[in-house]
C-alpha positions as CSV (number, residue, x, y, z in Angstrom):
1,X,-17.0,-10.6,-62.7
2,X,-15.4,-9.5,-59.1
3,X,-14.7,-12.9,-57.1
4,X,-17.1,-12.7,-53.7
5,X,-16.3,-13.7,-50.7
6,X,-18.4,-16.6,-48.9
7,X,-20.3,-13.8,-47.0
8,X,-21.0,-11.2,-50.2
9,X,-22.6,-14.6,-51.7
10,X,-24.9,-15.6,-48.9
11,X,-25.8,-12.1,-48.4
12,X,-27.0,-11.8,-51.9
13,X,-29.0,-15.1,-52.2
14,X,-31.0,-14.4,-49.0
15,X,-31.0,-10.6,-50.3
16,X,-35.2,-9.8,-49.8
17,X,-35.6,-13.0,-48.7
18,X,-34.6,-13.7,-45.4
19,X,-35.3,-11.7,-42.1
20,X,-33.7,-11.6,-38.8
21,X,-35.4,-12.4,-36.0
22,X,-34.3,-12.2,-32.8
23,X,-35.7,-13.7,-29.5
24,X,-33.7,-12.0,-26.6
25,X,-35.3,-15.0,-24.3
26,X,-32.8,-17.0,-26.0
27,X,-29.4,-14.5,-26.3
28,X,-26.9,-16.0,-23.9
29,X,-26.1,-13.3,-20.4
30,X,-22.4,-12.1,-20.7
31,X,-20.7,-14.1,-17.6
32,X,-19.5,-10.3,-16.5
33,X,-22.8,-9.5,-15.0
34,X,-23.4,-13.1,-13.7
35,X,-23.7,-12.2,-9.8
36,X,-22.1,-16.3,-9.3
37,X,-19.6,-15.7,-11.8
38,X,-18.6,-12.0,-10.1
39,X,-18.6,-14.0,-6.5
40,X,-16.7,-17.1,-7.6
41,X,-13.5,-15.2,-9.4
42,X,-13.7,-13.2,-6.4
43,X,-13.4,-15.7,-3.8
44,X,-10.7,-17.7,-6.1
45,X,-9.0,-14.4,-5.7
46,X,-8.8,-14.3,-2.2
47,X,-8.1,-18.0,-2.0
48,X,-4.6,-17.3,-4.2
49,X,-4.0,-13.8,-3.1
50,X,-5.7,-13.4,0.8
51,X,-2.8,-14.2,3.3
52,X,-4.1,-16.0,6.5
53,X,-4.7,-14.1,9.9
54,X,-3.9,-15.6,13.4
55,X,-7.7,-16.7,13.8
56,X,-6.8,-18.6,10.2
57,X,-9.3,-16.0,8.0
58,X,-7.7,-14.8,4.8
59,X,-7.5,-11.1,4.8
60,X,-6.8,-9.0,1.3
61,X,-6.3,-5.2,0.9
62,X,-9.6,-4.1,-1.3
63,X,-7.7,-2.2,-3.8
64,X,-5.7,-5.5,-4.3
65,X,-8.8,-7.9,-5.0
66,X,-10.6,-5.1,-6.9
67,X,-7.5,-5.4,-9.3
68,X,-6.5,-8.8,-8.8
69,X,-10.3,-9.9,-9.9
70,X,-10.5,-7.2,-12.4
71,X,-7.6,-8.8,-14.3
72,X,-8.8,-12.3,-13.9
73,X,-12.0,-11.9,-15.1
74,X,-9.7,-10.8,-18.3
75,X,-6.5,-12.8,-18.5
76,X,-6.0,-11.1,-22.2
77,X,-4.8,-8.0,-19.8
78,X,-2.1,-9.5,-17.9
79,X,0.3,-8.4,-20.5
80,X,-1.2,-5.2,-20.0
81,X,-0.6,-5.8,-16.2
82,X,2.9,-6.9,-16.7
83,X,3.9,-3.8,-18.3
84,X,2.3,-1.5,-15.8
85,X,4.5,-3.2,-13.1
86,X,7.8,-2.8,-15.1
87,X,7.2,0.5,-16.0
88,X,6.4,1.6,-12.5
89,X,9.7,-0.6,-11.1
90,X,12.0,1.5,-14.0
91,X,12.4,5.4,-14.5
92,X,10.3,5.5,-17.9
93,X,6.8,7.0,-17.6
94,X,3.4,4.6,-17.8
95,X,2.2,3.8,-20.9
96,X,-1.3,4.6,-22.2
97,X,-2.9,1.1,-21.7
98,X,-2.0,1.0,-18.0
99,X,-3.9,4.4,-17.7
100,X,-6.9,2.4,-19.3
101,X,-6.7,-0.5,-17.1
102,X,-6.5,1.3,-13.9
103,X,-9.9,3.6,-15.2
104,X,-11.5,0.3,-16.2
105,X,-10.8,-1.4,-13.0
106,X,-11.4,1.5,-11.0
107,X,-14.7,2.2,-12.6
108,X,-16.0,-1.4,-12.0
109,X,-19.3,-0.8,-9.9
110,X,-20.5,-4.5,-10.6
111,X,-17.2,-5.6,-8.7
112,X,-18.5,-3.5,-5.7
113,X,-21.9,-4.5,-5.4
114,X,-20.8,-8.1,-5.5
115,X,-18.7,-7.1,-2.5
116,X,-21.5,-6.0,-0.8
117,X,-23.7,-9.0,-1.2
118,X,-20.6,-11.2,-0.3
119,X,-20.4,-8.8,3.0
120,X,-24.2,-8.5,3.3
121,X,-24.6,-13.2,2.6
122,X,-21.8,-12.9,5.9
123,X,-18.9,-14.6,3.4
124,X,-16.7,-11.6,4.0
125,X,-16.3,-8.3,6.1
126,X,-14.7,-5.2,5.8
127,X,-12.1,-4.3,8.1
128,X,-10.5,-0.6,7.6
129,X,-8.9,-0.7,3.8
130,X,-8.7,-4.9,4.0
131,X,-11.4,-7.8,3.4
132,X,-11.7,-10.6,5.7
133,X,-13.3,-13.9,4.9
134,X,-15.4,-14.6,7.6
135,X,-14.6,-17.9,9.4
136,X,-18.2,-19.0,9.6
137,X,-18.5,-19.8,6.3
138,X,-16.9,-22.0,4.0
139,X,-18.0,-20.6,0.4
140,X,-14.5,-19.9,-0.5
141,X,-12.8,-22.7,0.1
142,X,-15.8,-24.5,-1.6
143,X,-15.3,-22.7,-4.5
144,X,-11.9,-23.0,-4.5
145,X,-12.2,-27.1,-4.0
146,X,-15.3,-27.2,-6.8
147,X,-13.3,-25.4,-9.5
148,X,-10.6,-27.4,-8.6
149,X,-12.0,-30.9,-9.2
150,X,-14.6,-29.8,-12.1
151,X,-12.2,-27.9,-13.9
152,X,-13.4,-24.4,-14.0
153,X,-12.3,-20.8,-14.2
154,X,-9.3,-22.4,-16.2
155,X,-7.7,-19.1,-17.3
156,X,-9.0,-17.0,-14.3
157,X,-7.0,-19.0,-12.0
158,X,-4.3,-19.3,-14.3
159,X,-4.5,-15.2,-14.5
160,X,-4.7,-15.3,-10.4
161,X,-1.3,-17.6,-10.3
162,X,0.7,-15.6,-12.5
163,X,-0.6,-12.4,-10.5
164,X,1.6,-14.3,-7.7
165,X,4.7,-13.3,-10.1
166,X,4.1,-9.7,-9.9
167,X,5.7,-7.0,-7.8
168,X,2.3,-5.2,-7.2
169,X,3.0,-2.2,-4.7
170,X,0.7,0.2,-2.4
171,X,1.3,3.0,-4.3
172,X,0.2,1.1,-7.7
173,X,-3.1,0.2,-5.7
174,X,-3.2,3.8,-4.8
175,X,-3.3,4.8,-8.2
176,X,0.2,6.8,-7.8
C-alpha cells in the first residue's frame, strides 16, 4: 500500500461524512479593503516621506505616496522595488516584475478613494500634482504617535524607512 500523506488520510476518513459549511458572518475582511487600514499606511506614509512646508504642513507628490503606500501595504515587493530603481539608475532595460508593480500600483482605485475621503474628512488637500496635510488636523501625527507606542504597522513602516534608501526619481513616478 502507497504511504499517504496527513491530508490524503483525513480526507478519506471524513470522505461522505463531513460537510463544509461556511458562515461568511464569520470570514475575517482582508486588511486591503479596510478603509482605517488604507488611511493609517497612508498617513504613516506621509509622516516618513512628506517633507515640511514653511506653514510646517507636510506636502508629498501623489504619484510618490500612491507608490510609496502601494509598496508598504506589501513589504514582500520592496525587492521588487529595489530592482526597479537599479535598473532604471544603469543602462540594462526593466525587468518584467517592475512592469507588474507599476500596473498594480497604478491600477489601485481603493488607494484613490481613500484619498478622497482623507481630502473630503479635511486631513489632507490637493494642491496641483502634491498632497498637503492640512494643519487643522492632527490624524497623522496621531497615527504616527499610536503606531508608535502600540506597536503597529510593524513591516509597513519598516517598508516606509527602507523606501528612505531609495533613489526614487520623477520620471520613475511618471511611469517613463
Amino acid at each position: 500500500m502507497a504511504e499517504h500523506s496527513s491530508i490524503s488520510q483525513l480526507a478519506e476518513l471524513l470522505g461522505g461524512h463531513a460537510r463544509p459549511v461556511i458562515r461568511p458572518q464569520r470570514l475575517t475582511p482582508a486588511t486591503i479593503y479596510d478603509i482605517d487600514y488604507r488611511m493609517a499606511v497612508v498617513a504613516l506614509t506621509i509622516h516618513v516621506h512628506g517633507v515640511k512646508t514653511e506653514e510646517g504642513e507636510l506636502r508629498i507628490d501623489s504619484a510618490r505616496l500612491k507608490l510609496f503606500q502601494f509598496i508598504a501595504q506589501r513589504p514582500n515587493m520592496l525587492h521588487t522595488m529595489k530592482n526597479w530603481v537599479r535598473s532604471k539608475h544603469s543602462s540594462g532595460l526593466l525587468s518584467d516584475s517592475s512592469q507588474r508593480l507599476r500596473r498594480g500600483y497604478l491600477g489601485d482605485s481603493t488607494y484613490d478613494q481613500v484619498v478622497e475621503y482623507m481630502i473630503a474628512c479635511k486631513i489632507l488637500r490637493a494642491d496641483g500634482r502634491n498632497f498637503i496635510s492640512e494643519r487643522a488636523s492632527r490624524y497623522i501625527s496621531e497615527v504616527t504617535v499610536v503606531a508608535e507606542e502600540q506597536g503597529m504597522f510593524i513591516s509597513e513602516r519598516a517598508a516606509l524607512q527602507e523606501l528612505t534608501r531609495l533613489r526614487v526619481t520623477i520620471a520613475m513616478l511618471e511611469g517613463q
